[in-house]
N, C-alpha and C positions, 0 to 999 in steps of 0.2 A: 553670418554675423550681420548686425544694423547696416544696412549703407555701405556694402563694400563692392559697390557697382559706381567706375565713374560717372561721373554727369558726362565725362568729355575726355575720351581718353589721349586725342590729343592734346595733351597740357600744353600751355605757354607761358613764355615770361617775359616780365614788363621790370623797368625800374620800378623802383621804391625804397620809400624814407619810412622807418619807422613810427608807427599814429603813437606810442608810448616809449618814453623816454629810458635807455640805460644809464645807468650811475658806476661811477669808480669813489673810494674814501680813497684822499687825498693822503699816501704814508706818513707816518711818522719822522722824525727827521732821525731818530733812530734806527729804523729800518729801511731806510735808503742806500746802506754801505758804503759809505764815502762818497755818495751823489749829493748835489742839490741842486736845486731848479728854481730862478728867479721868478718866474711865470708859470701860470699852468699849462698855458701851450705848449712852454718848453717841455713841459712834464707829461704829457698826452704825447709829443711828439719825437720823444725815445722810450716812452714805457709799448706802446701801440707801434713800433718798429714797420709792421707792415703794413701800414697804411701812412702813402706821403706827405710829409707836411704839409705841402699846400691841401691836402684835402683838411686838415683839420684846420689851418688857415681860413679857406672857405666857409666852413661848417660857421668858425666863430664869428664871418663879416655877412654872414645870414641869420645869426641870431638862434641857432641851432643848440650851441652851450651855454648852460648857466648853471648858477648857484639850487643847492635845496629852494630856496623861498624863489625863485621865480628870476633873481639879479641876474642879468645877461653878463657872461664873460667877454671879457678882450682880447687883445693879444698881448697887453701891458699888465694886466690882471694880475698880481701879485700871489705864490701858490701860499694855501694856506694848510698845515696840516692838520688831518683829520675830518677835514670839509669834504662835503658828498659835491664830484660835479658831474650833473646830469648833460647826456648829450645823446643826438638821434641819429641811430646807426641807416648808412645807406646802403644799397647794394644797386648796380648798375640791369641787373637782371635776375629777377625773382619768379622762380619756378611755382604756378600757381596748383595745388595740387589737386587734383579733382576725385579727391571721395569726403565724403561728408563723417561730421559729428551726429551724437543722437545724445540728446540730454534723455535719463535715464531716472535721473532724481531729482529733485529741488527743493531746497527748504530755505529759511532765513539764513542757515547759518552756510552750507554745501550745496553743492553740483554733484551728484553723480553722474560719470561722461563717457560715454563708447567716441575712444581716440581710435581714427581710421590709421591703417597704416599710412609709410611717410608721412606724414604728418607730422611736424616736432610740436613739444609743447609747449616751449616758449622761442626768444626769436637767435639765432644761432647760424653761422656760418653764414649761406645767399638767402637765409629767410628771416623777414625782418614782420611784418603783417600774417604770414602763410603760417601761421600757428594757434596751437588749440586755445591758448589764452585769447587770444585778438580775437578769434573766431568768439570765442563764447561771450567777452565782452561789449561786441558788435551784438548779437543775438538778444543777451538778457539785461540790455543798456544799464550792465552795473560795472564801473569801470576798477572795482576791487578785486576782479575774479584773481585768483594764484593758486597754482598746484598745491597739495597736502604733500607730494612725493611724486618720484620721478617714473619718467614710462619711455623708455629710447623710441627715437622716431621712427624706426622700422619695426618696431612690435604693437600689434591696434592690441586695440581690448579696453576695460571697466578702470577708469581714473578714479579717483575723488579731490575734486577743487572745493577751495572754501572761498565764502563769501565777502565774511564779517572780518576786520582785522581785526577786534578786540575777540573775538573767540579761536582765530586763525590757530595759536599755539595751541588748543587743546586736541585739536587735528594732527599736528606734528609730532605731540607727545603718545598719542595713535601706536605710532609708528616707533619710537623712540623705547615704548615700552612692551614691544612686540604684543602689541591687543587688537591687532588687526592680521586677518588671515589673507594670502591673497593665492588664490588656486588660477594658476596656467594649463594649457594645452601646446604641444609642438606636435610636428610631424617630422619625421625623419625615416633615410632608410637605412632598416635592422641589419646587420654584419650578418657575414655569411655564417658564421657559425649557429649566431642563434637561430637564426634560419633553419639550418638544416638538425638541431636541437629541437624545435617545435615541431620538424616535420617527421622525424623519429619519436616525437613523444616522449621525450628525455625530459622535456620543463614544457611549463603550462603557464597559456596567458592567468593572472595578470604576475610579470617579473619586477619586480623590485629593486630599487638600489638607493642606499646613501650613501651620498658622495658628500666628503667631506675633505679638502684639503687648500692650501695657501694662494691665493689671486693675487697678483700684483702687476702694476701695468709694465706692459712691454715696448717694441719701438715698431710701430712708431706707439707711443705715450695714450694715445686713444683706445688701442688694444689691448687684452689683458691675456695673461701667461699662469699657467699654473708652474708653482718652483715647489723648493725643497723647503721641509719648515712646518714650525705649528701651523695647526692651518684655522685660517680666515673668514671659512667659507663652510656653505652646507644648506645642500640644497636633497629635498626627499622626492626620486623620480621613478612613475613606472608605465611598464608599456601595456596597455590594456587591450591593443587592438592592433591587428595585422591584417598588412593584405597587396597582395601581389610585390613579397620583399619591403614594403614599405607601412612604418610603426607608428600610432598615436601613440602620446605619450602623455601623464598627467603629471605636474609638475610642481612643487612645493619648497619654493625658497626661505629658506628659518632664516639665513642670514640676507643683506641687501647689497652684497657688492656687484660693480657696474658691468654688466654683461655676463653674469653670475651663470646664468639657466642656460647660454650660448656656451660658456666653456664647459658646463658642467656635463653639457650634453658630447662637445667635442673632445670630452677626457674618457669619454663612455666608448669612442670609437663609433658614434652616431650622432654629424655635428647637425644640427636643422638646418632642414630646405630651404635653399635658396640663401643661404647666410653669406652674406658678403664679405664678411671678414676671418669666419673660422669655419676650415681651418687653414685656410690660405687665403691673407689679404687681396679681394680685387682691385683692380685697377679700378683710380676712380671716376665714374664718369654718371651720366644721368640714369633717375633710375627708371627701373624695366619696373613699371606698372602691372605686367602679368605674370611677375614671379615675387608676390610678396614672400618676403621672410614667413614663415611657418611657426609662428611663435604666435601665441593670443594671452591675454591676462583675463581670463572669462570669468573670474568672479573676486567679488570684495565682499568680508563680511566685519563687522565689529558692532559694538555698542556706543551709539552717539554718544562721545562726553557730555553735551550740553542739553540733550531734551530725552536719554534715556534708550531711545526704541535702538531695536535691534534691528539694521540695515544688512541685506542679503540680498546681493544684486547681483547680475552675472546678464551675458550677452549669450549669443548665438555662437555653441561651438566650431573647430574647424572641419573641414570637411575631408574626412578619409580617399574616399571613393574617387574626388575630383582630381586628391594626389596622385593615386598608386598607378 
C-alpha cells in the first residue's frame, strides 16, 4: 500500500496547540437540566471536567477563546445560548506519526486520500496537528479540507475529503443514500475448524458470510458489543485466500456502524490482526508501529454528484505472505 514505510520509525513528541480552532454551541437554557452558567468559563469549566480551570483560564488571558466572528472571550464574558465558542485545543506531548498521506485524486470540489495507519483524521485525544485534515491542508494550501466520512485511526486505506463547502453536502448525501460502495481487505487467523475443513476438502476457498446482527456501545463506551435484538448492522465478508492458518478476507459493510468490520469479524471467531481492542481490550499505551491493525479500506467507488464521472479508486492491497 502507498507509503507505508516510516520516514522515522523512531517517532517523537513535542507540545502542541492546535493551527485550527475547535467549536462547542453554547446549550440551550432548556437543555441544561437545572444548570446555569453566568459566564462561559464557567460553562467550559464544568462541561470539560477534565481539563482544570486554570487551564481554560489561561487559554482565555492568551487570547485562545472567542466568539464565531473573531470577538475574543473573557473570563466576565457573559454565556450566550446557542453561540458557537471557538477555542484551540492543546496537548502537552504530541506523538508525531511517521508514515505518510498519498493524495490519490483532486478536483475542484474532492481529495481522494490513502490515510496511513494511526494516523486520525481529524484532531482527537494527544493529537491536535498529527492529522489527515492538517496534514492535507498544510499540502494543498486550502484551508476548507473536511472528511465526506469517517476512517478509525488504526484502519489506512482510500478516504474521500471534500473541498468546496457549498458542494460539501452533496458528498455527505453519498453516503446518506448508500451511492457509495466501499470495498475493505483484513487479515486474520482462520479457526481451526475451517482449517482442517479446507484441508479435508469439505469447503472451498472463496467462503462467504452475512453477518447481520445488533452493535451497540459497550464499556468502556468507545467499544462496541454485539447484544440481543433487531439488528443494526450488516456487513458482507469472505475469505478468499489462505495460508499457513492465516486468512485474507474481502469485506463489505451495507451498514456504517463504528468498528462494524472489527466486530463483525470478531463475531465470526476471526477477530483481525493485531486489533487492539477485540476481542479483548489492550492496555493502553503507545502504539507498536510494526503491528499495524490488518484492516485497509482499499477501494471507493460512486458517481460524482456534481461533475458526473464515475470515480473508482483503490490503493495497494494488504499483504498475505508478510502475515502468515
Amino acid at each position: 500500500m502507498p507509503n507505508l514505510t516510516a520516514n522515522n520509525l523512531a517517532s517523537h513528541t513535542t507540545s502542541a496547540i492546535a493551527a485550527q480552532p475547535s467549536y462547542i454551541v453554547l446549550p440551550r437554557d432548556s437543555e441544561l437540566v437545572g444548570k446555569s452558567y453566568p459566564t462561559v468559563l464557567a460553562f467550559l469549566v464544568d462541561h470539560f471536567k477534565q481539563i482544570d480551570a486554570s487551564v481554560w483560564q489561561q487559554r482565555i488571558n492568551d487570547g485562545k477563546v472567542h466568539w464565531q466572528n473573531g470577538e475574543l472571550i473573557n473570563a466576565d464574558t457573559a454565556y450566550q445560548a446557542t453561540a458557537r465558542v471557538y477555542y484551540y485545543r492543546e496537548v502537552q506531548a504530541e506523538t508525531k506519526v511517521p508514515f505518510n498521506e498519498q493524495i490519490l485524486h483532486q478536483d475542484n470540489d474532492t481529495i481522494i486520500v490513502y490515510k496511513p495507519h494511526f494516523l486520525p483524521v481529524t484532531p482527537g485525544g494527544n493529537f491536535v496537528n498529527e492529522c489527515l485534515v492538517h496534514r492535507l491542508r498544510i499540502a494543498t494550501q486550502i484551508d476548507t479540507v473536511a472528511p465526506a466520512h469517517r476512517l478509525d485511526k488504526d484502519t489506512a486505506g482510500v478516504m474521500l475529503m471534500t473541498l468546496n463547502p457549498h458542494t460539501r453536502h452533496a458528498y455527505h448525501q453519498l453516503f446518506l443514500d448508500d451511492k457509495i460502495t466501499k470495498d475493505y481487505q483484513a487479515i486474520a487467523k482462520v479457526t481451526p475448524d475451517l482449517l482442517a475443513q479446507l484441508a479435508d476438502n469439505t469447503c472451498e476457498l472463496p467462503l462467504h458470510w452475512t453477518v447481520k446482527n445488533r452493535i451497540v456501545a459497550a464499556n468502556p463506551s468507545f467499544t462496541m458489543q454485539v447484544v440481543e435484538g433487531e439488528a443494526n448492522s450488516h456487513s458482507e465478508i469472505s475469505l478468499v485466500a489462505v495460508n499457513n492458518g492465516v486468512g485474507l478476507f474481502e469485506l463489505s459493510p451495507i451498514t456504517g456502524k463504528t468498528h462494524q468490520l472489527r466486530v463483525h469479524m470478531q463475531s465470526l471467531g476471526m477477530p483481525i490482526l493485531h486489533d487492539r481492542f477485540y476481542p479483548v481490550l489492550q492496555p493502553k499505551g503507545p502504539d507498536n508501529y510494526d503491528k499495524p491493525l490488518q484492516l485497509l479500506a482499499k477501494r471507493l467507488r460512486f458517481y460524482d454528484p456534481i461533475s458526473g464521472i464515475e470515480q473508482d479508486v483503490e490503493c495497494q492491497g494488504l499483504d498475505l505472505l508478510a502475515m502468515s
